[in-house]
C-alpha positions in Angstrom: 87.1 133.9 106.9 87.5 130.0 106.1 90.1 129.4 103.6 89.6 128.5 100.6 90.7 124.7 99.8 90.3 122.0 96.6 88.0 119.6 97.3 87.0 115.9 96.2 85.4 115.6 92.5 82.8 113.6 93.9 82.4 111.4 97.4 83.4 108.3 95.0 86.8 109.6 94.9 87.2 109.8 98.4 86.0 106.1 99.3 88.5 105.3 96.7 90.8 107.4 98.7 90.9 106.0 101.5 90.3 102.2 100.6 93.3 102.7 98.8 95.5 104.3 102.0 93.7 101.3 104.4 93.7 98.8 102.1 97.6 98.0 102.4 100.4 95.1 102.6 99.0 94.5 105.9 95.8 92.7 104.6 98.1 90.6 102.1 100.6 90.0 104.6 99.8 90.6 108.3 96.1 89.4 108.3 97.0 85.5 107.2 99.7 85.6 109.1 97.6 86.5 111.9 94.9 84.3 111.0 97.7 81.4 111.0 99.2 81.9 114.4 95.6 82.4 116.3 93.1 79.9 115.4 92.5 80.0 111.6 88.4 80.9 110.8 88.5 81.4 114.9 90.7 84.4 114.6 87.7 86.2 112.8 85.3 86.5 115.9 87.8 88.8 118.0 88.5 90.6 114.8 84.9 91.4 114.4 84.6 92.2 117.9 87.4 94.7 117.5 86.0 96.0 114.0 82.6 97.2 115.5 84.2 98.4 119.3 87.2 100.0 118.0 87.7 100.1 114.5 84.6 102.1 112.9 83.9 104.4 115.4 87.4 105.7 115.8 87.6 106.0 111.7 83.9 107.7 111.9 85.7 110.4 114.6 88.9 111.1 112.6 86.6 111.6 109.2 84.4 113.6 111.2 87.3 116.2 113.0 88.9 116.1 109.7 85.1 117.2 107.4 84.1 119.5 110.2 87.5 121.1 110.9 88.5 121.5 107.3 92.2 121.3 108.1 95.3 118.9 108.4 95.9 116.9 111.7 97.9 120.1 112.9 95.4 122.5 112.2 92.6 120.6 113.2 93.5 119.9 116.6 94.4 123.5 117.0 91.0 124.9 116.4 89.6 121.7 119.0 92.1 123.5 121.3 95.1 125.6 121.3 96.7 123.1 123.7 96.3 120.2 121.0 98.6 121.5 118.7 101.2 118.8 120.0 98.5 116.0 119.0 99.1 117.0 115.1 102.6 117.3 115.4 102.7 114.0 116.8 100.7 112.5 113.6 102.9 114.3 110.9 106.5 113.2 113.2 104.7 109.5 112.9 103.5 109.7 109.3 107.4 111.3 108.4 109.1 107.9 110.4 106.3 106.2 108.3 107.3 107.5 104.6 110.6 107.3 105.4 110.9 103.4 105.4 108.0 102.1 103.9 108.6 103.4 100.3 111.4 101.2 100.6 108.8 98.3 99.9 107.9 99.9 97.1 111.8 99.6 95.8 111.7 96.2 96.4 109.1 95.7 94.5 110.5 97.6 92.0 113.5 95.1 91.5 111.5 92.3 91.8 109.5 93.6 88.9 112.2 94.3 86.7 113.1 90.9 87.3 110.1 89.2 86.6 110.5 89.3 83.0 113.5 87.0 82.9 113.5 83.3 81.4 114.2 81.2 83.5 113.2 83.8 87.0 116.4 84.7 88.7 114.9 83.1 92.2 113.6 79.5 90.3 117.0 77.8 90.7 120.6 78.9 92.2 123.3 80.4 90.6 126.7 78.5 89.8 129.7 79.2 92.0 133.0 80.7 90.9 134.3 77.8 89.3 131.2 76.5 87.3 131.2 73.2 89.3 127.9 73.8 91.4 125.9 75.6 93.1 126.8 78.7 95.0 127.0 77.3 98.5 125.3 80.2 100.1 122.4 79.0 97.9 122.9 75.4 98.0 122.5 76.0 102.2 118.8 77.5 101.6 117.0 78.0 98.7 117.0 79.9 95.5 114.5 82.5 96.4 116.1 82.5 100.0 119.5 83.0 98.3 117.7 86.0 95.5 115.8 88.0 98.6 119.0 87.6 100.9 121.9 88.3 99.0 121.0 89.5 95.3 118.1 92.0 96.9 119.7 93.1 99.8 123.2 91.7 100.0 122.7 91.5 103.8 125.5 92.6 106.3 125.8 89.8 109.1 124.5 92.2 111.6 123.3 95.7 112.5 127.3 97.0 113.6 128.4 96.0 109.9 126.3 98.7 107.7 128.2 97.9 104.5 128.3 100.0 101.7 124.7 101.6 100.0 123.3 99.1 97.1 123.2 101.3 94.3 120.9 99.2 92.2 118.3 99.3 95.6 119.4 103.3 96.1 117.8 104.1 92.3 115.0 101.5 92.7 114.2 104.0 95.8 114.6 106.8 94.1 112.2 105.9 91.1 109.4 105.0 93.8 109.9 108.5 95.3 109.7 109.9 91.5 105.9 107.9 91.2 105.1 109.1 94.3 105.9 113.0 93.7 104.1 112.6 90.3 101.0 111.3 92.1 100.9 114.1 94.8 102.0 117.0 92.7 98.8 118.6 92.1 97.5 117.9 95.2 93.8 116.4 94.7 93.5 117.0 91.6 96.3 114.6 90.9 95.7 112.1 93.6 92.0 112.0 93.2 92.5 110.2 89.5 95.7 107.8 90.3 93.8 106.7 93.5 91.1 105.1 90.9 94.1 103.0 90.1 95.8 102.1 93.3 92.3 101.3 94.5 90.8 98.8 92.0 93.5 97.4 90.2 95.2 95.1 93.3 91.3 93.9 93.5 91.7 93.1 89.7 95.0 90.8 90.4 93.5 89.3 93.3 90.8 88.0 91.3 93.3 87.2 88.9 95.4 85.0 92.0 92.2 83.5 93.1 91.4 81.7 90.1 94.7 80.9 89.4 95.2 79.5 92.9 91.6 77.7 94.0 93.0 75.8 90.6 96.7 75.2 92.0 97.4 71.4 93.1 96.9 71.2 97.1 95.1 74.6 96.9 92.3 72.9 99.0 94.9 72.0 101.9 95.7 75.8 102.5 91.9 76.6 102.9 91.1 73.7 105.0 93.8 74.4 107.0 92.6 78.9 107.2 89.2 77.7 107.5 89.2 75.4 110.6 88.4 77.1 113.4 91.0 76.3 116.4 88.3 77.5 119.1 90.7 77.2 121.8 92.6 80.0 121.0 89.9 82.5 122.0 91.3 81.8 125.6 94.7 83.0 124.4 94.7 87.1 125.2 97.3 87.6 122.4 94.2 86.9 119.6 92.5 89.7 121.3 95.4 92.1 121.3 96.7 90.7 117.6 92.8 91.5 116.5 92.9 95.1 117.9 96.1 96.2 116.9 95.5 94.9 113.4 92.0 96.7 113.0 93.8 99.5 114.2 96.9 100.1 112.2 95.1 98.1 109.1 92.7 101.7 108.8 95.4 103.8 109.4 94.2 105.9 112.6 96.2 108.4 113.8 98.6 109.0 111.4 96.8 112.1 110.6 96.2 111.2 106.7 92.5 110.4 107.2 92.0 113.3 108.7 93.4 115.1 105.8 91.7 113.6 103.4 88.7 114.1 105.1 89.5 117.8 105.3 89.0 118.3 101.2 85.3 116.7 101.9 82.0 118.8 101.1 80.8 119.8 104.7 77.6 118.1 104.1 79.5 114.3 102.9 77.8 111.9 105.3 81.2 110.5 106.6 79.3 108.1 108.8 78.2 106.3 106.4 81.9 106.3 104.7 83.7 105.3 107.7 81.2 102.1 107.9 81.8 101.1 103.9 85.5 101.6 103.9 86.0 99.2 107.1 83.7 96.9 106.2 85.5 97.0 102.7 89.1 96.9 104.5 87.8 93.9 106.6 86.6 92.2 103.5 89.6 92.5 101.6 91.2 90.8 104.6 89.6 88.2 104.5 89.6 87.6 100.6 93.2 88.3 100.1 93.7 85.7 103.2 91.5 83.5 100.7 94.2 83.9 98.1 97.0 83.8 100.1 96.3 80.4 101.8 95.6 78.5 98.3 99.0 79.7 97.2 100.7 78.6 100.5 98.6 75.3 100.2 100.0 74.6 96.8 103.7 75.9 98.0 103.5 73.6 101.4 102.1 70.4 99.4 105.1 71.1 96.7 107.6 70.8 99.3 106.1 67.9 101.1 105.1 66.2 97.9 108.9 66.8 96.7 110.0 66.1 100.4 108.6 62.6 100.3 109.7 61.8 96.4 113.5 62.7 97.8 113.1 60.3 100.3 111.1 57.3 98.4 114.2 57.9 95.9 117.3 57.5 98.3 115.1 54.5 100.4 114.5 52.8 96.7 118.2 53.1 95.8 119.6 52.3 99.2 118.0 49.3 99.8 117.7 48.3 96.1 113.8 48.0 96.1 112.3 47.4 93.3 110.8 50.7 91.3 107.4 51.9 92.1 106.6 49.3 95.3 107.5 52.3 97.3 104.9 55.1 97.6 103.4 57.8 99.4 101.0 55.8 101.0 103.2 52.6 102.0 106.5 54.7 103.2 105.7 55.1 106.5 105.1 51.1 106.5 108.2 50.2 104.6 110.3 52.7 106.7 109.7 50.8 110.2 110.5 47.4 108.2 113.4 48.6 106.8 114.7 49.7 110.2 113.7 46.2 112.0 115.1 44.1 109.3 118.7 46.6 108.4 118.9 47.9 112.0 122.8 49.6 111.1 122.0 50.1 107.8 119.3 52.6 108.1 120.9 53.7 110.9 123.2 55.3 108.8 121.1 56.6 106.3 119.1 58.3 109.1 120.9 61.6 108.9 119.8 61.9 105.3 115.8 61.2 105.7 113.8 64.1 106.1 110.7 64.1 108.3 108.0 65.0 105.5 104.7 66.6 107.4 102.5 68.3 105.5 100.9 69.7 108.7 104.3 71.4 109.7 104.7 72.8 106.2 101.5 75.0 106.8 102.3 75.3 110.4 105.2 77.5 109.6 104.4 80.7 110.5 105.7 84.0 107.6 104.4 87.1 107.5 105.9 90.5 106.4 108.8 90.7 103.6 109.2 86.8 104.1 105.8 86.6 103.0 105.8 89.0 100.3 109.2 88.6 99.0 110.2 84.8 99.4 107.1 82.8 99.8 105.1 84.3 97.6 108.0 83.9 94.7 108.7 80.6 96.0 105.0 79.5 94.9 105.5 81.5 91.4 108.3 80.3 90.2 106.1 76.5 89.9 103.2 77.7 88.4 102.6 77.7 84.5 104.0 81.2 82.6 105.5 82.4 86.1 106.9 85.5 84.5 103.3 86.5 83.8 102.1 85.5 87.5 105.0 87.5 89.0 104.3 90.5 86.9 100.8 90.7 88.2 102.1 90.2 91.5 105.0 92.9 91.7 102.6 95.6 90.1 99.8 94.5 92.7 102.2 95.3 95.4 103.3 98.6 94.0 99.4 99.7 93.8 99.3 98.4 97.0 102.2 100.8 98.4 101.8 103.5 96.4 98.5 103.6 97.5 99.2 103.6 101.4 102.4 106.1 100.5 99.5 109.0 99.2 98.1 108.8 102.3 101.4 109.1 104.6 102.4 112.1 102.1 98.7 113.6 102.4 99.2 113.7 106.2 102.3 115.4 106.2 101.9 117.9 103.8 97.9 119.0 104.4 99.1 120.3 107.6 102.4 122.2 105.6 100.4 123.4 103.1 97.9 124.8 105.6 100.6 127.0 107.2 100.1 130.7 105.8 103.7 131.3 106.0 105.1 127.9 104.0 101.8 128.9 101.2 102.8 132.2 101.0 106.8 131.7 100.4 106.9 128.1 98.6 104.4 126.3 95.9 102.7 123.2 96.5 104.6 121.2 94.1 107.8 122.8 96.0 106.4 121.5 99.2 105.7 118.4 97.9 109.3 117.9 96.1 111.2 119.0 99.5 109.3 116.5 101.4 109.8 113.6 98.7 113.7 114.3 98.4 114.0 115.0 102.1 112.3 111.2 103.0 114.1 109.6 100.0 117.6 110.8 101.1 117.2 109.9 104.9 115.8 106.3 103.4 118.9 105.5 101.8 119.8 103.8 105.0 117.3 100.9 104.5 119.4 100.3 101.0 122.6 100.0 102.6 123.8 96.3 103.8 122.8 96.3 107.0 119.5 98.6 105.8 116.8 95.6 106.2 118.0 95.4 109.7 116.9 99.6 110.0 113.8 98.6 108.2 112.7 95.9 110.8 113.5 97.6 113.7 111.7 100.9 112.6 108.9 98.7 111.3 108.8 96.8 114.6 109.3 100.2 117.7 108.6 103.1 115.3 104.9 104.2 115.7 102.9 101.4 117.7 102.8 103.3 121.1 103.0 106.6 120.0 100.0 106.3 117.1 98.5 104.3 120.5 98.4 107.6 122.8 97.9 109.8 120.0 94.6 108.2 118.9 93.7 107.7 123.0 94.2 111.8 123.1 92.0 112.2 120.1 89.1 110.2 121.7 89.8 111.8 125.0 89.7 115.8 123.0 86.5 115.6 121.2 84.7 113.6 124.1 85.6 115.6 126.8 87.8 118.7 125.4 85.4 119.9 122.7 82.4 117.8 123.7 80.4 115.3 123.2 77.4 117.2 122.9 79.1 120.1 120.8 80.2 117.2 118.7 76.8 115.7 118.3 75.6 119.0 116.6 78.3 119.3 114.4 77.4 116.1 113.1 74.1 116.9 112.8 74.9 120.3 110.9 77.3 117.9 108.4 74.9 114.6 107.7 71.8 116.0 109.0 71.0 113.5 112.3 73.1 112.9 115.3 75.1 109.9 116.0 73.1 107.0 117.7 73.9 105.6 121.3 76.2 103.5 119.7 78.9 105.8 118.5 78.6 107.9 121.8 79.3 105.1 124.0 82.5 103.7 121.7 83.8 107.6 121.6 83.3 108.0 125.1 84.2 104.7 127.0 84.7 101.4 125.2 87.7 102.8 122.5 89.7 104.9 124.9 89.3 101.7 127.6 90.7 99.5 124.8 93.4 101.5 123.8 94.5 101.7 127.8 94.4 98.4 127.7 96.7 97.9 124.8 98.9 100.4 125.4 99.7 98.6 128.9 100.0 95.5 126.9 102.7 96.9 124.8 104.3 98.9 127.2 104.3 95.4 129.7 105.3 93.3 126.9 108.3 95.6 126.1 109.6 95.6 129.6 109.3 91.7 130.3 111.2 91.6 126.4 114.1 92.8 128.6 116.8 93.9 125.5 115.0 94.5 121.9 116.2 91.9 119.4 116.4 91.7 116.0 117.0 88.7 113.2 119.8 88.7 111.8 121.4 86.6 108.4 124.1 84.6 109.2 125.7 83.9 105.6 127.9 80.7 107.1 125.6 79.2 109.0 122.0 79.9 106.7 119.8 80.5 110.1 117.7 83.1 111.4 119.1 83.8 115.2 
């Protein structure tokens, strides 16, 4: 007899479900950076490629074991075969490396939030040094929201040997996110079901909000010229191709197991095919419009700095070589410059150290993505706008949705599977499940708070889950095509939405997606080996550069 299990309120709810799992800090900050390094508006034709050969029909499969199966990632495997068991396990193991530093994003964004409400913004200018003569030199080196990320947030250790002692301030910021997250699973669906309403529509809200706000932002325009022209050669490059496939992949989530659960709480007749095609479409979408919003605020940031680049320089030419105010501009200084070093050879000679070379080109050629994205560029451009502490509000709370929302899902595919179990159910609660898991994932995350923690975080972030999730999702293509079978398969679709899957989805289950995960996985596997030893970046607090 089928056990008896809560379901959705409604198929809304589990859209919302899983848009807000997908929809993570990977389309605010991997997608740009993606789009940046590989062509601009070129970068979109592999990533549509990969969207249609890889991306819905290995979401439509995962909804469609998880509906039909009715069980977590463990469970669900199981009943496909008794020999698959090890495939779920895999997922939960993944999703548990998973929860255990990413909710340490959601600490940062906790103390940047707290933060946010100061006048002047901690980051906007650096603080004075012991004796109240300047600026701290650490600060003075880089910049102040360098200086606030680096050494107020994290208090960096110089390397990964020298932990350092655990950041107390980052240690409770932790534990609070862990609390929001426990409150959101407790109930299970009936809790998650309403806060995903939330995490779902409200970073769509202050991305509205940030497009406004930054399609009206001096040098906004520079940013989307610069996103929007296509650099065609780059569709030669492989590494578009692979960067467009891995981030389809890992931007839905496959294979941690948690669509799979979610899925599992579905009504057996919810058409997940047409589900799988609105929430990737909607995850590519929101790609593409948080790129939008993304690239006028790093327009405005990169004409600040050239603009202020070239205003420090006009200055120190005008007062070095007494010129007379205002007959040095913008638009003559390149003019000027070569006449003041043919007519003062030694003289500008020694000023030379001290002249920058102001390019707005290489100011949006430099490449961020990740927590230097998030954390540093994006404050950098807040602290010059008009009201920042309101701008930097909207921002903070946009990336908690965002996290909290992916964190649901990671919880969801490691407890659906627990819960499942006869034995846990029948000697520990829910919300005791649920609490154990919490605790167990924020105690093992202190690490990422201590010193040398951001270190931990990069290297799990970087060698944690991309080749196992890689052969995990290759099995799961490999099981239901030729372990359970394509043909059983076809029915069991037709029993759920009530018509079998088209050519299409047949031949991307059975050949295209497992051909293209081969392929990656070589990739990967090649790329690690030709890497030689792994490397990290690493703060040097002297010398100010990333080695």
């Amino acid at each position: 007899m089928e056990k008896s299990r809560p379901l959705w309120d409604n198929p809304l709810q589990f859209v919302f479900a899983c848009i807000s799992y997908a929809v993570g800090l990977g389309n605010v900050w991997r997608f740009p950076y993606l789009c940046q390094m590989y062509g601009g508006g070129g970068f979109l034709i592999p990533y549509f490629i990969m969207l249609v050969v890889e991306g819905m029909p290995l979401l439509y499969l995962e909804l469609a074991v998880g509906q039909r199966m009715r069980r977590g990632s463990i469970g669900a495997w199981k009943m496909i075969s008794p020999y698959l068991c090890g495939v779920g396990v895999a997922s939960v193991v993944v999703s548990f490396f998973l929860s255990m530093y990413y909710n340490v994003i959601n600490a940062w964004a906790f103390w940047y939030l707290f933060h946010s409400f100061q006048d002047p913004l901690p980051w906007a200018s650096c603080p004075l040094n012991g004796n109240r003569t300047g600026d701290e030199a650490e600060c003075a080196r880089t910049s102040p929201t360098q200086y606030f990320w680096y050494r107020r947030t994290l208090n960096i250790a110089p390397s990964l040997e020298a932990a350092g002692a655990l950041q107390w301030e980052q240690a409770l910021c932790l534990t609070l996110a862990w609390l929001l997250v426990y409150l959101c699973i407790l109930r299970g669906t009936e809790s998650t079901g309403k806060v995903v309403y939330v995490t779902a529509s409200l970073p769509y809200c202050v991305l509205i909000i940030y497009l406004i706000r930054g399609l009206t932002l001096h040098g906004a325009v520079n940013g989307l010229i610069y996103m929007f022209t296509p650099k065609l050669e780059q569709l030669a490059n492989p590494k578009a191709w692979i960067s467009a496939a891995t981030q389809i992949f890992f931007s839905l989530g496959l294979g941690f197991g948690s669509l799979i659960a979610f899925a599992s709480y579905n009504e057996p007749s919810n058409n997940c095919e047409r589900h799988a095609v609105v929430v990737s479409l909607i995850n590519s979408a929101t790609s593409i419009f948080a790129s939008i919003v993304t690239f006028s605020i790093y327009g405005f940031k990169a004409t600040f700095n050239y603009e202020s680049c070239m205003s420090k320089v006009i200055l120190l030419l005008t007062n070095a070589f007494d010129l007379e105010e205002g007959s040095l501009t913008a638009d003559n200084l390149g003019a000027v410059q070569g006449h003041l070093q043919a007519a003062h050879p030694q003289r500008y000679a020694e000023l030379q150290p001290q002249l920058k070379n102001c390019s707005l080109e290489a100011e949006l050629d430099t490449a961020v993505q990740g927590t230097g994205l998030a954390f540093i560029v994006y404050s950098e451009a807040i602290k010059n706008m008009e009201v920042p502490q309101l701008y930097s509000v909207l921002y903070f709370v946009m990336l908690l949705m965002l996290g909290i929302g992916s964190m649901l899902g990671n919880t969801a595919a490691i407890l659906t599977p627990l819960t499942d179990s006869k034995f846990i159910a029948s000697h520990l609660s829910k919300e005791v499940v649920s609490g154990l898991v919490c605790f167990i994932n924020c105690i093992i995350g202190l690490i990422f708070t201590m010193e040398a923690g951001n270190y931990w975080f990069d290297i799990f972030n970087d060698y944690a889950a991309t080749l196992s999730l890689l052969l995990i999702v290759l099995v799961e293509t490999i099981a239901v095509c030729y372990v359970y079978g394509i043909r059983r398969f076809e029915k069991d679709l037709h029993t759920m939405i009530g018509h079998k899957p088209s050519w299409y989805w047949k031949v991307m289950w059975a050949f295209a997606s497992p051909l293209l995960i081969i392929s990656l996985f070589i990739f990967y596997i090649t790329d690690y080996i030709l890497t030689g030893t792994l490397q990290y970046q690493a703060w040097d607090a002297a010398q100010v550069n990333d080695d």
